[in-house]
N, C-alpha and C positions, 0 to 999 in steps of 0.2 A: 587770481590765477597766479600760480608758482612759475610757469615757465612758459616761454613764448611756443604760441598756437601758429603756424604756418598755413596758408588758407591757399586751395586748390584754384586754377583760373576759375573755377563754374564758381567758387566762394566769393572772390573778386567780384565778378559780374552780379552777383547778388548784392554783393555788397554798393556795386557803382548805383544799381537800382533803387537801394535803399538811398541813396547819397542822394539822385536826382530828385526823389520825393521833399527831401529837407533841401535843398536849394531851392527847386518852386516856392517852399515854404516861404525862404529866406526871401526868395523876389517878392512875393505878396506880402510882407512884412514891411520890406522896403516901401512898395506903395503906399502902404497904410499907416504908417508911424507919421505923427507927427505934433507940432502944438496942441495940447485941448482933449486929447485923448488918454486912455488910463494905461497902463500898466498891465494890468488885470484882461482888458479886453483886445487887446495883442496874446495874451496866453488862451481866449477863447478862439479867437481864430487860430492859433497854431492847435489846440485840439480837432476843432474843425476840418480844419484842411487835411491832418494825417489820418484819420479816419475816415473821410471823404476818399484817399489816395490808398487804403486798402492797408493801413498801417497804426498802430499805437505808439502814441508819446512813449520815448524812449525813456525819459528823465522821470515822467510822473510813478509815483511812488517807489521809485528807486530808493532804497534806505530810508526810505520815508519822506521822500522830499513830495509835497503837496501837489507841486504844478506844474505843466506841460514845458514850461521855459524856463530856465534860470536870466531876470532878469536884471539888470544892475546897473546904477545911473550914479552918475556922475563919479564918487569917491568911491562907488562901493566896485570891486574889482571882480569879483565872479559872485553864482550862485543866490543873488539876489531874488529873496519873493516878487511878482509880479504883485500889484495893489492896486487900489484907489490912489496913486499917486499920479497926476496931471502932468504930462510931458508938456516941457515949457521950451520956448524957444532957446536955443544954444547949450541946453541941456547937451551930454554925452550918453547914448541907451545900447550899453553890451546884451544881445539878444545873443543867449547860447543855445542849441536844440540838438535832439536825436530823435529819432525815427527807428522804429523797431518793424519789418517789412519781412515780413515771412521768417522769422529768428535772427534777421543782419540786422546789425546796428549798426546806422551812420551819426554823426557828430560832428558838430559844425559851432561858431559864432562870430559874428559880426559888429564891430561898433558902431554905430551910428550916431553922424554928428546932426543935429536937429535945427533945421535954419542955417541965420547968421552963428556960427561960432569963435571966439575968439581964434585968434591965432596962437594962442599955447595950446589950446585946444585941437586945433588943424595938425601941428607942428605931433602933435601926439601920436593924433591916429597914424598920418603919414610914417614914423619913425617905429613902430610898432608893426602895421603893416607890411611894411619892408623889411624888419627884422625878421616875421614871419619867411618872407618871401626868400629870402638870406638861406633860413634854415633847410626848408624846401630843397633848394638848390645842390643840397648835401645829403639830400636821402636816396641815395642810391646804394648798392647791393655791392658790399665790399668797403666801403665805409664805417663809423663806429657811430653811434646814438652823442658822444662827446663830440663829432663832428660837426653836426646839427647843432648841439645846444651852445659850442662857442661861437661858430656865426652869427647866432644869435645877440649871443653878448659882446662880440667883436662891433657889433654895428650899435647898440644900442648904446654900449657907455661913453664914446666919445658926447652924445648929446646931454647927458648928464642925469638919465632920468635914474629909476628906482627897477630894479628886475626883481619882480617876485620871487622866492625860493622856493616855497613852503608847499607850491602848487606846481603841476610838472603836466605835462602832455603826458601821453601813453597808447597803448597798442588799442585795436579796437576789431570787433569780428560779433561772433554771438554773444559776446559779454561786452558791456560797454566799458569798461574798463580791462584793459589785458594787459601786460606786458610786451617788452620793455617802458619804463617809464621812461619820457622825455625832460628832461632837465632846459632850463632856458639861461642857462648858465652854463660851465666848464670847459674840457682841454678836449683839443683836439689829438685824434689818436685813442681816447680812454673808451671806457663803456661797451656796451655787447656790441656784435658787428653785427650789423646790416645786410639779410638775406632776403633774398626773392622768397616772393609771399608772405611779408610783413605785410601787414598794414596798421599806421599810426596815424595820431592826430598831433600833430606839433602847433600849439598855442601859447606863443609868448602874452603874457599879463604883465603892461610895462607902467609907472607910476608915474605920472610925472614931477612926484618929489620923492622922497625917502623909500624904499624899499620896502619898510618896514609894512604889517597889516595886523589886524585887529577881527577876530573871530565872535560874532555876532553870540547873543545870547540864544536867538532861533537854531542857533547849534548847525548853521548855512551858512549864509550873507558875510561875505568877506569884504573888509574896505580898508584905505588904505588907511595909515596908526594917526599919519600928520595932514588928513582932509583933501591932499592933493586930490586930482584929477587919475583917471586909468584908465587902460585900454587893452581891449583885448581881442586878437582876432585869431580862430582856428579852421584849419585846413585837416582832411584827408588824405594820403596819400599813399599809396604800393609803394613798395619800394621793388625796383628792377634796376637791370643793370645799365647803365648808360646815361640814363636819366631819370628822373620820378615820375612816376603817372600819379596827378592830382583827380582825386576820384571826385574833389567837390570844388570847385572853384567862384571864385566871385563877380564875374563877367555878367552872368545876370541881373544881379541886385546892381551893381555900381551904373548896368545901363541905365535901371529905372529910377536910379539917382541924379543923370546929370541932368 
């Protein structure tokens, strides 16, 4: 899409609809992840469950991508194939999804720490998350998309980690990808301003060493160049004036976490 779509309140409210479908998701993913289990049979339940809720994988065969979830464990930073691969304790599992509900599309993901995890590992998610939550705070109507994305990087590089480039948040509505891109980087003051009846997904992917990433030969799967650790968590959000309406939030899943 060339230029930013502006979505009607009834588009909005389709749109929060579509959202609450992939949060359920996301809670029952919560419950269900854990040692001993595959990869592969997390992306059956998310087929499962969105077609059960009156909707279509939003990601499955999008450009060709195979599976219902982009899933991505431990090094690999986004767009990872779901597998035969055994989630093991202290493992890191970035679960991304959309939901396609009467033509809206929502978009979401979460990382999940597995078990016991280290505490470089804790120190991650925690530092990623709140970056996210940073950027948030700055999508409101009258603001600029540089707004967003230097919060972003205002909180993340005092910790020392890696801010992905190469990979950007962006707009979201009937297409799952729309304009404006969100950058998890830059200046505040720069980039398109920020009007009522946006909506965006701002997803910081933070590394916990080098920045740098590595593009799989599956022509997907991105992980980080120097093996580190990564983390990625995304949000929905309107942009209105005063403050942001988060159309998907994490209240859910983190209950059925503690």
């Amino acid at each position: 899409m060339s230029k930013v779509i502006l979505k009607s309140e009834d588009d909005i409210e389709q749109l929060r609809a579509s959202a609450e479908v992939l949060s359920n998701l996301l809670v029952e993913i919560g419950k269900a992840i854990k040692p001993g289990i595959t990869t592969l049979s997390l992306d059956k339940l998310a087929y499962d469950f969105i077609h059960d809720h009156g909707g279509t994988p939003a990601f499955l065969n999008y450009q060709g991508f195979p599976f219902s979830l982009c899933i991505s464990v431990n090094d690999q930073v986004v767009h990872g194939f779901p597998s035969d691969y055994v989630i093991q304790e202290g493992d890191l599992i970035s679960v991304d999804g959309g939901v396609n509900l009467k033509g809206y599309i929502s978009d979401s993901a979460y990382t999940f720490g597995i078990g016991e995890i280290s505490d470089e590992a804790e120190r991650l998610l925690d530092v990623t998350k709140a970056s996210l939550f940073e950027g948030v705070k700055q999508a409101v109507a009258g603001n600029r998309v540089g707004d967003i994305s230097s919060a972003v990087q205002d909180y993340v590089t005092p910790h020392g980690y890696g801010i992905v480039r190469e990979l950007v948040g962006h707009g979201v509505g009937r297409n799952l990808h729309e304009k404006p891109e969100i950058p998890n980087y830059g200046k505040r003051g720069n980039g398109p301003k920020l009007k009522e009846g946006m909506v965006i997904c701002i997803e910081p992917m933070i590394n916990a060493g080098d920045r740098k990433i590595k593009f799989w030969e599956d022509g997907w799967t991105v992980s980080t160049a120097d093996g580190s650790l990564s983390a990625h968590f995304e949000q929905m959000v309107a942009i209105r004036k005063g403050s942001p309406e988060v159309l998907l939030d994490f209240v859910g899943i983190e209950n059925v976490l503690k």
